[in-house]
Structure formats: C-alpha cells, structure tokens
BAPAFI-875566 format. One record per residue: x, y, z of N, C-alpha, C in turn; residue number from 1. Coordinates in steps of 0.001 Angstrom, whole numbers. Last residue first. Layout:
<rs>
[r [X, Y, Z], [X, Y, Z], [X, Y, Z], NUM],
...
</rs>
This chain:
<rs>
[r [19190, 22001, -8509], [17911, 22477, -8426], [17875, 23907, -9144], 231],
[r [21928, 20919, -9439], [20524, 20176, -9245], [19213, 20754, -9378], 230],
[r [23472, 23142, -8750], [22926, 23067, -9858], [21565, 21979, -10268], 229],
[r [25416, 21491, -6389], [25082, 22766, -6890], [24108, 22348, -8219], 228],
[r [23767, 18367, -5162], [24821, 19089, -5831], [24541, 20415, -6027], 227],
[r [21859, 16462, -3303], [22473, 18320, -3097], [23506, 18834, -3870], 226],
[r [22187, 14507, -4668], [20939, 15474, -4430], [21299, 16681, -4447], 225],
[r [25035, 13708, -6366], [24509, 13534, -5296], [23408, 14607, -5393], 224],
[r [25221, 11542, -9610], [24850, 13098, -8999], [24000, 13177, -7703], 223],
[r [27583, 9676, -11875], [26580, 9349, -10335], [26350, 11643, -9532], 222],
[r [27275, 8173, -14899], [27540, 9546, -14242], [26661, 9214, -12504], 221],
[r [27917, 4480, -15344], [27480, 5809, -15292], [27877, 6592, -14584], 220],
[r [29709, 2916, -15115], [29867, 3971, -16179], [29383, 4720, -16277], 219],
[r [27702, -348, -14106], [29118, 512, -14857], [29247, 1830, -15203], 218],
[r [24634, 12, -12675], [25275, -155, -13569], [26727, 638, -13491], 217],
[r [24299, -1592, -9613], [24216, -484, -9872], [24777, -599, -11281], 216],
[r [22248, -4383, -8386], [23627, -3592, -8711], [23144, -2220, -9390], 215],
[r [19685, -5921, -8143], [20070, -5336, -7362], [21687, -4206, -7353], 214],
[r [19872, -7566, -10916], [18951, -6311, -10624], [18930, -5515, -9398], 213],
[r [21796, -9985, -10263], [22105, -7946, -10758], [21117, -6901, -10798], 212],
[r [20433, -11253, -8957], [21231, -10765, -8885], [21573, -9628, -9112], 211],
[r [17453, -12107, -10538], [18425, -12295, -10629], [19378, -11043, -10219], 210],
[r [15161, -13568, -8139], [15481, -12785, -8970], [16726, -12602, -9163], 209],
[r [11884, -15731, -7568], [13687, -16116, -7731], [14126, -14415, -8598], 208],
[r [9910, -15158, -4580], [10833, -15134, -6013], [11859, -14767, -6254], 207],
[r [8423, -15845, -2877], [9788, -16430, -2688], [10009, -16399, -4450], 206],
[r [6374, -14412, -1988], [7658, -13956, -1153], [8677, -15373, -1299], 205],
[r [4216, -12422, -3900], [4899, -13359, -3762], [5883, -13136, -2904], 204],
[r [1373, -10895, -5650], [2463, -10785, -5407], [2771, -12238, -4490], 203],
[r [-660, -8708, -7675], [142, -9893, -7794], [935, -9882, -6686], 202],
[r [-1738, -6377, -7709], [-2399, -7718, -8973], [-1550, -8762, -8753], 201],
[r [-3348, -3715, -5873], [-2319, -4932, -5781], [-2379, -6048, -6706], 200],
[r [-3605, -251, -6938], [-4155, -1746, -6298], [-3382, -2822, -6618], 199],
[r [-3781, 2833, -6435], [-3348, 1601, -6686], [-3320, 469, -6117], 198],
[r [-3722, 6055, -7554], [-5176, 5336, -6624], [-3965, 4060, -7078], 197],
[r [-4169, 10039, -7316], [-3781, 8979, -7440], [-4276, 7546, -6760], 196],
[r [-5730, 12263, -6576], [-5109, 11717, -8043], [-4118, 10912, -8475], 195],
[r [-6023, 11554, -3498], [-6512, 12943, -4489], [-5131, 12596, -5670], 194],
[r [-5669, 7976, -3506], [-5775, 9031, -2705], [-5948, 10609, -3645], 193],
[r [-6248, 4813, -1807], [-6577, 5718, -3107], [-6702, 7441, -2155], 192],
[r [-5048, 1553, -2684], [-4584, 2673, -1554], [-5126, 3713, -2645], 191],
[r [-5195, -2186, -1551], [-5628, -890, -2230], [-5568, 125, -1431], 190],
[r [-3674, -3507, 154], [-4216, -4286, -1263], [-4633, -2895, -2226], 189],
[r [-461, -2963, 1943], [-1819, -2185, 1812], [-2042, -2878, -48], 188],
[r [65, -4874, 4392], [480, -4942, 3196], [-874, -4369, 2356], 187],
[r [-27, -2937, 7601], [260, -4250, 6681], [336, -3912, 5116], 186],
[r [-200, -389, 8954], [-1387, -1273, 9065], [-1259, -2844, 8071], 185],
[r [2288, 1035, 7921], [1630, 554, 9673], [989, -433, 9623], 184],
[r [1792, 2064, 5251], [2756, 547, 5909], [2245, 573, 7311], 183],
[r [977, 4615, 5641], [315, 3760, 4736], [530, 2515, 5048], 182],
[r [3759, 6110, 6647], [1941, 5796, 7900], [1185, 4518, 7099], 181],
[r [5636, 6868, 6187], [5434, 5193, 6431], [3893, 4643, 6864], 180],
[r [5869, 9350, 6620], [5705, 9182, 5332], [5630, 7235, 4986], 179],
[r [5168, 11518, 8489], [4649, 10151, 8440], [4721, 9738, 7294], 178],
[r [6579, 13470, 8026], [6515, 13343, 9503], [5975, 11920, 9227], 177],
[r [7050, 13880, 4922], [7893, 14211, 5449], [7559, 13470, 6940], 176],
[r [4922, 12765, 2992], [5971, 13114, 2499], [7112, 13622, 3458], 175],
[r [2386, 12801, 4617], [2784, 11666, 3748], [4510, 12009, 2944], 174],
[r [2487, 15316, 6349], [2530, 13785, 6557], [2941, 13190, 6183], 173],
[r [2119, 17057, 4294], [3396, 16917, 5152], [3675, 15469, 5992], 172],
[r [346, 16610, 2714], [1572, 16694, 2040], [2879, 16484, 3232], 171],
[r [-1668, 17508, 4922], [-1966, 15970, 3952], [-257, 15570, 3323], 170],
[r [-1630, 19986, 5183], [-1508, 18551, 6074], [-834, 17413, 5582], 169],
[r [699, 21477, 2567], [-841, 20762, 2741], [-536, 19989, 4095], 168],
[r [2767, 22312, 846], [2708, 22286, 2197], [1320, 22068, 2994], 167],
[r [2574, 22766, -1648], [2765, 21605, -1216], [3167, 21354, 105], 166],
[r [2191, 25440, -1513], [1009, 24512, -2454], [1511, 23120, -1864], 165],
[r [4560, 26560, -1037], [3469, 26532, 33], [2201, 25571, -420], 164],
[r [7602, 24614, -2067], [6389, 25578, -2384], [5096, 25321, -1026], 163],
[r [10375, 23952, -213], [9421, 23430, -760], [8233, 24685, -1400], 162],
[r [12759, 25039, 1079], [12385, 25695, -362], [10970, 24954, -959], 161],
[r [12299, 23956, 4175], [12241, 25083, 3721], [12084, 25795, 2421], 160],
[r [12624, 21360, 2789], [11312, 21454, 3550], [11216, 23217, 3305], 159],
[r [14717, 19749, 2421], [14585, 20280, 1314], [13184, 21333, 1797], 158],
[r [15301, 17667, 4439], [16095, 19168, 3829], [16053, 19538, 3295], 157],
[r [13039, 16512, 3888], [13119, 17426, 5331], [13963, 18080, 4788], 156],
[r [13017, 14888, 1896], [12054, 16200, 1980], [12303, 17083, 3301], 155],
[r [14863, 13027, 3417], [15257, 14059, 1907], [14879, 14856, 1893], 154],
[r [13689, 11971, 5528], [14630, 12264, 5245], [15220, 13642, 4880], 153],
[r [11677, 10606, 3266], [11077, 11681, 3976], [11786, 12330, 4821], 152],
[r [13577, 8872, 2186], [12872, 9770, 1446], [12197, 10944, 2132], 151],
[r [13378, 6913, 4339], [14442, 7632, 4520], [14301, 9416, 3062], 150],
[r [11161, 6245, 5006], [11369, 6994, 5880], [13160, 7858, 5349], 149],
[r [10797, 4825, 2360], [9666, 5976, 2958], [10334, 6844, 3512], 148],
[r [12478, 2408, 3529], [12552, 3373, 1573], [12111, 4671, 1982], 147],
[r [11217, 1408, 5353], [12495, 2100, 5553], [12896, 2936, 4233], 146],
[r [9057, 434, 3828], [9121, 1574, 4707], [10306, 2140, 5065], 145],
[r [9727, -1378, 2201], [9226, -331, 1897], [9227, 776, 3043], 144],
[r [10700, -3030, 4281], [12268, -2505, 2796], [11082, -1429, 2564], 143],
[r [8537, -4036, 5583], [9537, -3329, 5966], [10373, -2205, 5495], 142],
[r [6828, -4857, 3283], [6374, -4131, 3840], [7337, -3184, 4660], 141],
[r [8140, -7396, 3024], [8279, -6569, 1612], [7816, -4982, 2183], 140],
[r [8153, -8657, 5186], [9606, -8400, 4718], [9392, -6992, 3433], 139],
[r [5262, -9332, 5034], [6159, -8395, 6149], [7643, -7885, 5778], 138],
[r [3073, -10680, 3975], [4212, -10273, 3155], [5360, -8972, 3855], 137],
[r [1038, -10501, 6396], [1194, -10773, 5128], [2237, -10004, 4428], 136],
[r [380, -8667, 8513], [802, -10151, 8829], [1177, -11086, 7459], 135],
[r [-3017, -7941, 7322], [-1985, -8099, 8221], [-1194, -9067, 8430], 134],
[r [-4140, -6139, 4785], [-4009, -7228, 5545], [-2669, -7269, 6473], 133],
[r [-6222, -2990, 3720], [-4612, -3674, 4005], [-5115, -4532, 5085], 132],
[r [-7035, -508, 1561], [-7324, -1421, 2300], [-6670, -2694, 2470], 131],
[r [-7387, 2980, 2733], [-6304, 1576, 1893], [-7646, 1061, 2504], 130],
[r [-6984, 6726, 1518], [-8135, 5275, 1734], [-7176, 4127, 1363], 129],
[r [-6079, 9582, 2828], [-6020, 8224, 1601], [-7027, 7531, 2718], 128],
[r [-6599, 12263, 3963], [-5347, 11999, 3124], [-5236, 11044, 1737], 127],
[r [-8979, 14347, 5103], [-8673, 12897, 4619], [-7587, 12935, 3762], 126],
[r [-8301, 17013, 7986], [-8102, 16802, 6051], [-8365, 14825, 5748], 125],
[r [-8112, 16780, 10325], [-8946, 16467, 9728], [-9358, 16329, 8579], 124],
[r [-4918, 16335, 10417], [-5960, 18132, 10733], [-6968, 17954, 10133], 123],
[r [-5391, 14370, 8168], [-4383, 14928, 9224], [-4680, 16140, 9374], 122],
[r [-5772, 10745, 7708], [-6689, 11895, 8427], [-5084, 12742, 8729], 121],
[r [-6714, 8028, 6695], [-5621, 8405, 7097], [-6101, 10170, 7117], 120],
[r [-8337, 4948, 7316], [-8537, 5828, 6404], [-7317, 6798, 7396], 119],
[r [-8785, 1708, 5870], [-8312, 2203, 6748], [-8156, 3922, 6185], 118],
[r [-10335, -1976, 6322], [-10483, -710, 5869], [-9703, 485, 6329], 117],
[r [-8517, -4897, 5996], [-9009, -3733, 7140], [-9397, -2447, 6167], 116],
[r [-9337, -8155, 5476], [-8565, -6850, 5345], [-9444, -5985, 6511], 115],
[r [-8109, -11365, 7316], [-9653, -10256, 6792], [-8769, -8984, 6665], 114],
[r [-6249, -13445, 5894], [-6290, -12809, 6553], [-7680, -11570, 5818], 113],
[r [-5296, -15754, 3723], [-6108, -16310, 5109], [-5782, -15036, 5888], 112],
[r [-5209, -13822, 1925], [-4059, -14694, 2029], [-4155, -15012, 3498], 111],
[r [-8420, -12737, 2562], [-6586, -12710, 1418], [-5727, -13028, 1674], 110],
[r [-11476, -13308, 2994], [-9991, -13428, 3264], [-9116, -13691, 2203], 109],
[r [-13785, -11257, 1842], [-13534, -12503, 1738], [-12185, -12756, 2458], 108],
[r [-16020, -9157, 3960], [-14897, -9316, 3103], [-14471, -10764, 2503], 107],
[r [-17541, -8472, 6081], [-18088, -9233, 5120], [-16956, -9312, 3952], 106],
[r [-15831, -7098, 8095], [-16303, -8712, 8404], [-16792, -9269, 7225], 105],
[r [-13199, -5562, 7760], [-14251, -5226, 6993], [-14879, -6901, 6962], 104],
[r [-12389, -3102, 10547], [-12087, -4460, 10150], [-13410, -4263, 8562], 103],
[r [-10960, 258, 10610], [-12061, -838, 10557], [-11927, -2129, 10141], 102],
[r [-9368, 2809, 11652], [-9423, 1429, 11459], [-10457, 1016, 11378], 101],
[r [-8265, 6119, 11290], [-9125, 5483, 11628], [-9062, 4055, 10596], 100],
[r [-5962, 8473, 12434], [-6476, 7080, 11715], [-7195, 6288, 12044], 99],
[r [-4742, 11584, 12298], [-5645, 10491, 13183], [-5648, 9415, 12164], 98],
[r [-1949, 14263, 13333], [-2324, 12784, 12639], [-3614, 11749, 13259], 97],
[r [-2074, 17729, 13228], [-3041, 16513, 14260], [-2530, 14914, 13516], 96],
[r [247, 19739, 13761], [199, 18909, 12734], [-680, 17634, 13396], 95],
[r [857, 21976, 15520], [184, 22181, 14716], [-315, 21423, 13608], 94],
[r [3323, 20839, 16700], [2251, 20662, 16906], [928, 20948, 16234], 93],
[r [5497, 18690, 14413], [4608, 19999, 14766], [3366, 19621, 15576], 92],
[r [7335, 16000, 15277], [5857, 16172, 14820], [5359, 17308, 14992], 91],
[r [10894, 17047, 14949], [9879, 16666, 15263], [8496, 17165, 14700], 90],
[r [12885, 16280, 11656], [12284, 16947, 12438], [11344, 16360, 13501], 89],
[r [14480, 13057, 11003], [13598, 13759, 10727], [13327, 14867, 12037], 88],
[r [18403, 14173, 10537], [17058, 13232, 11478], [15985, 13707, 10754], 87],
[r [20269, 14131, 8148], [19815, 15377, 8586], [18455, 14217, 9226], 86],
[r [21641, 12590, 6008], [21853, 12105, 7503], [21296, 13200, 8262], 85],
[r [20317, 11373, 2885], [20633, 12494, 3585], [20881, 12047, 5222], 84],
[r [20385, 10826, -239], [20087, 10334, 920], [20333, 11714, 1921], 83],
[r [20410, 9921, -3444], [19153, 10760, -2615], [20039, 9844, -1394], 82],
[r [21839, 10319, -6487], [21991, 10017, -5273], [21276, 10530, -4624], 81],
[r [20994, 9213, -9644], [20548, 10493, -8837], [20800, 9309, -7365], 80],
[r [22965, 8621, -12821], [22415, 7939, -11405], [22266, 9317, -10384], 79],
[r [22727, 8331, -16290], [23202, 8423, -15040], [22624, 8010, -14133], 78],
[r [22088, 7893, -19205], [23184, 7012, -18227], [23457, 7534, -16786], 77],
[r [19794, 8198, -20345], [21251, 9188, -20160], [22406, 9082, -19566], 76],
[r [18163, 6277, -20068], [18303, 7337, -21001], [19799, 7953, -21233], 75],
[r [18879, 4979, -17577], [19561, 4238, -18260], [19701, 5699, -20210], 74],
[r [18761, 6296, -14420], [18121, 6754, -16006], [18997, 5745, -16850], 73],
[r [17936, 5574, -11322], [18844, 4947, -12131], [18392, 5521, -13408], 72],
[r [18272, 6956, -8003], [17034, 6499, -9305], [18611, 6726, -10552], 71],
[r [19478, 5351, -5194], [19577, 5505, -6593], [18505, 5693, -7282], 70],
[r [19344, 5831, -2022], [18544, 5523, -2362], [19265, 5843, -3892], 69],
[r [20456, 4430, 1517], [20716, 5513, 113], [20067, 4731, -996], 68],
[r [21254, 2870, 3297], [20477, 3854, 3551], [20341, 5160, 2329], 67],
[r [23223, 984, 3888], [23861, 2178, 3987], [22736, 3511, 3771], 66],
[r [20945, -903, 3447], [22211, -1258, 4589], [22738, 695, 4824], 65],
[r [18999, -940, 1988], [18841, -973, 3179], [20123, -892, 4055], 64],
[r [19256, 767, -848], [20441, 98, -352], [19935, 127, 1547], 63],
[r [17008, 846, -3831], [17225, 1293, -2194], [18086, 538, -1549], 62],
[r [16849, 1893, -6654], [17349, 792, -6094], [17699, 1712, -4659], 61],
[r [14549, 2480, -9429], [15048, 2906, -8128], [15828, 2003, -7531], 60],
[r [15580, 2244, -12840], [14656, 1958, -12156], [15432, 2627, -10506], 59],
[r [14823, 2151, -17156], [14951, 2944, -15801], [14613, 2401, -13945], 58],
[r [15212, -1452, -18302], [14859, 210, -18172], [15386, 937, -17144], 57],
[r [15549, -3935, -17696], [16691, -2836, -18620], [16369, -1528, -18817], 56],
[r [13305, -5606, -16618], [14826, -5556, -16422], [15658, -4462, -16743], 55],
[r [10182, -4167, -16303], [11620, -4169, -17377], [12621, -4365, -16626], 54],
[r [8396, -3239, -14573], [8202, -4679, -14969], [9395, -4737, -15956], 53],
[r [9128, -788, -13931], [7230, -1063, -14636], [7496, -2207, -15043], 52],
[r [10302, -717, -10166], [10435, -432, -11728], [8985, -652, -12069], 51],
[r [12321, -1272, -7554], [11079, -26, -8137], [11479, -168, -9539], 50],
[r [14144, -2400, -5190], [13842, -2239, -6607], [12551, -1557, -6890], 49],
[r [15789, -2793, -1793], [14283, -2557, -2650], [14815, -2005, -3698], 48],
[r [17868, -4852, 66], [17139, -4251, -874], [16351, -4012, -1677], 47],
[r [18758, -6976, 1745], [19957, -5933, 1230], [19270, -4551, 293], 46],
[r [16955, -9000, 1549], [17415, -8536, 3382], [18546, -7132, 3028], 45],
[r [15254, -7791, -1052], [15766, -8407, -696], [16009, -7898, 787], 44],
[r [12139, -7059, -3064], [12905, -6504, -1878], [13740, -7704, -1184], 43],
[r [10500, -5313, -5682], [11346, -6562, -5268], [11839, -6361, -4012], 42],
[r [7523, -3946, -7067], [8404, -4080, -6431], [9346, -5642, -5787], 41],
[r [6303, -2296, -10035], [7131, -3851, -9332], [8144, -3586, -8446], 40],
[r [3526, -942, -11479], [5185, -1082, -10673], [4895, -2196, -9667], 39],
[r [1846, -296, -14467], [2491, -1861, -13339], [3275, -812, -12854], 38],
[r [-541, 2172, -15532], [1165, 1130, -15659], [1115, 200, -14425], 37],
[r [-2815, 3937, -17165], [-2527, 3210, -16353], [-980, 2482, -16091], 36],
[r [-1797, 7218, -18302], [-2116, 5747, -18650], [-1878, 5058, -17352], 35],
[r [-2708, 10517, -17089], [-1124, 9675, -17384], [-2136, 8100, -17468], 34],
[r [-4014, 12016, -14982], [-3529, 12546, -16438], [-2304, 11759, -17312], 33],
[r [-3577, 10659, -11768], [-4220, 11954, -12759], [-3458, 12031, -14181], 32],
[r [-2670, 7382, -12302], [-1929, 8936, -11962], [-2900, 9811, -12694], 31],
[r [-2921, 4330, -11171], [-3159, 5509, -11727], [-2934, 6487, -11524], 30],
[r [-1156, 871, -10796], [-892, 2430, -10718], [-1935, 3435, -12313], 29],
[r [-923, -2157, -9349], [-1349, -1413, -10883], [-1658, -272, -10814], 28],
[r [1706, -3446, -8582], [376, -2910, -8183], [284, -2249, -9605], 27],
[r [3126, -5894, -7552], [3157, -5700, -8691], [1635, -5088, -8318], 26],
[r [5958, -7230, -4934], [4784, -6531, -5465], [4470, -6279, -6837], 25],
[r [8333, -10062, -4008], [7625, -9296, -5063], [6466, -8977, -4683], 24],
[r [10567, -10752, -2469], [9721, -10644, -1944], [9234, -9898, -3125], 23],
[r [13324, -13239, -2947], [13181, -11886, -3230], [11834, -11985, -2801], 22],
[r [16855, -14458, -3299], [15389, -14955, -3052], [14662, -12994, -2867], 21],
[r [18814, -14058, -6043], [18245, -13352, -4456], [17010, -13551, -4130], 20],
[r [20980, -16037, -7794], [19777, -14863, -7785], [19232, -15008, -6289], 19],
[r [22385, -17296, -10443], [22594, -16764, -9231], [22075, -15920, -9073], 18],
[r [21242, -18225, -12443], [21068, -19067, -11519], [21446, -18661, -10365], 17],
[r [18223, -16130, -13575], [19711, -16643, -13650], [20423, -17601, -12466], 16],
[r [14979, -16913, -14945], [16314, -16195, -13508], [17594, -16912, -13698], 15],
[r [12972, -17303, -16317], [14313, -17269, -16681], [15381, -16670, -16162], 14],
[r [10793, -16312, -15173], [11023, -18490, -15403], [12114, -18376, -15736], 13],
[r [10330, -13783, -14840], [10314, -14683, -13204], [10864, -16345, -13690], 12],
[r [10847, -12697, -17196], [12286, -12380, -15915], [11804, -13829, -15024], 11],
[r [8574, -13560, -17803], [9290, -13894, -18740], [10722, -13647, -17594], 10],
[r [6569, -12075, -16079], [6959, -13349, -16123], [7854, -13933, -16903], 9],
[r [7531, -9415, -17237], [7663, -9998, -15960], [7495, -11476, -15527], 8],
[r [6779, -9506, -19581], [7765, -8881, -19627], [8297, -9570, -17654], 7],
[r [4144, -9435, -19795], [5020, -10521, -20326], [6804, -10191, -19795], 6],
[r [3290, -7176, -18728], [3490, -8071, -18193], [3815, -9557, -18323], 5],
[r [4576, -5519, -20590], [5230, -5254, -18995], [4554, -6738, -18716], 4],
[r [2480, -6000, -22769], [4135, -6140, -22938], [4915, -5866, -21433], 3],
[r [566, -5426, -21860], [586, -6661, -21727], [1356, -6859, -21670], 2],
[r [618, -2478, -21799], [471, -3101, -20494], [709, -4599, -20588], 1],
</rs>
C-alpha cells in the first residue's frame, strides 16, 4: 500500500509537461476476501481513468465523448471494448427506489460543506450507506456518472443471461436502472455496502496529469464485449 502511494505522488511532482488539468479521487477500497488497495480516479472534460495508483499497470479509460469504455490488461496486452447503444430499459414497476437524506449537523465541514448521511433503499431492501458533500468536486462526480450510466448500458444487454442470484433489488438498481444513484447526492466521502465499503483519502481538482494516461496503448489486441466467444 505504501508502494501505490509513493507511487502516486511520485506521478503528481513529475508530470510531463504536456498534461491535462485533471480532477483526482483516491479512495481506499475493501472487498470481502481481498487486501485493502487505493483506486484513483482522474477525470478530464474528455475523460475518466480507474487504476491502484500505477502509471503502467492495468487500467479503465472512459471516453466521455464517444461513450466507450476500455479495461486495458497490459498482462496480455489487450483491450476489452464495453459499450453498447441499446437505451436503458424502463424503471419496472415492480422495482420501488427510496432514499433517504439526512444532513449530519454535528459533523465537522469538508471542504466548507456539512456532509449528508444517505441511505439507498430498493423494495425496501437497504442497498448502501454514503456519506456525501455537495457541490464539491462536480466535474469528477459527472465523468463518474456518465461512466455508471453507460456500464449500466452494458448490463442491460446482458440482463436476460444474467444469473437470478444477481437479480436482487439491490443488484438491479445499482447495476442497471440506477446505477448513478450513489452520485446524485455529491461527492460520496464514504460508501458502505454488503462486502464492500470505501472511503475517500485524498482528492483534488487541479492536478497536473500527464497526457498519455488518457491514450490507449499501441499494439494491443482490441475485443468488443459482444464478441462470439467472450462469454
């Protein structure tokens, strides 16, 4: 963990000179059954990055413009195309969404704003717990959501072979009809939900990043979603 986060300030003082003003996250991620890790997010007016703090590793790159999403394996050199032009479905009725808001008055303020407690409900199932400011770091909040929505997109054409285990309220929401719901309420500081939980250690809206971390590498193999054999 220290090595990611040397690893990130070491990118942030030695940006190249041609580089993309940029909007940085850096939450600290638990996963049922897996070590704690960093992901870092970057988001330019052209695009969101997803990585564990490595320039040269594996990472996501979201193309706000054309709406397509890369996960990048540097392992094996290739590239997974995710997008899809299939709308989202409409909201089943059979599908309640509620949310409930709370301000939290005895809180301290985060970036001169009081968080909100916020809890995410669907057919009365509890989904997640955040707790998110408003009005704070909006650009980074956007690129994420449009990331969301277009991922949820994906799961729509994929909705019919999904397994019934993952056809939960809770699953359909967050992964297909509301998969931005978490972003509504601002720049969520902490978000905890059935085995998974992450909290915010850093972030910024005028870092310098370099350029190419927004490109796609040379040479690699590129495999659209829906190829034969994918699945």
């Amino acid at each position: 963990m220290q090595k990611i986060l040397t690893t990130i300030f070491l990118a942030a003082s030695s940006a190249a000179v041609v580089a993309d003003p940029a909007s940085l996250l850096v939450y600290r991620v638990w996963e049922q059954g897996a070590e704690p890790y960093l992901s870092r997010v970057m988001v330019t007016p052209g695009h969101v990055r997803l990585d564990e703090g490595s320039d040269g590793a594996g990472y996501t790159l979201f193309d706000r413009n054309n709406e397509r999403i890369y996960n990048v394996s540097v392992d094996d050199r290739s590239i997974l195309v995710l997008d899809s032009a299939q709308p989202l479905p409409a909201l089943p009725d059979t599908l309640v969404l509620q949310e409930q808001v709370e301000a939290d008055t005895a809180a301290p303020l985060v970036a001169g704003q009081r968080p909100n407690h916020v809890r995410l409900l669907a057919n009365g199932e509890l989904c997640a717990e955040l707790v998110t400011i408003e009005s704070v770091m909006e650009e980074a909040v956007r690129g994420l959501a449009e990331m969301k929505r277009v991922l949820a997109r994906v799961q729509a054409a994929t909705l019919s072979s999904m397994p019934l285990d993952m056809k939960t309220p809770c699953d359909l929401a967050g992964n297909v009809y509301a998969a931005d719901r978490s972003l509504r309420f601002g720049l969520p500081l902490l978000e905890r939900a059935t085995g998974h939980s992450q909290s915010l250690v850093d972030f910024s809206d005028s870092h310098d990043a370099d350029a190419a971390l927004f490109t796609l590498p040379e040479g690699f193999n590129r495999r659209p979603m829906f190829a034969p054999g994918i699945f």
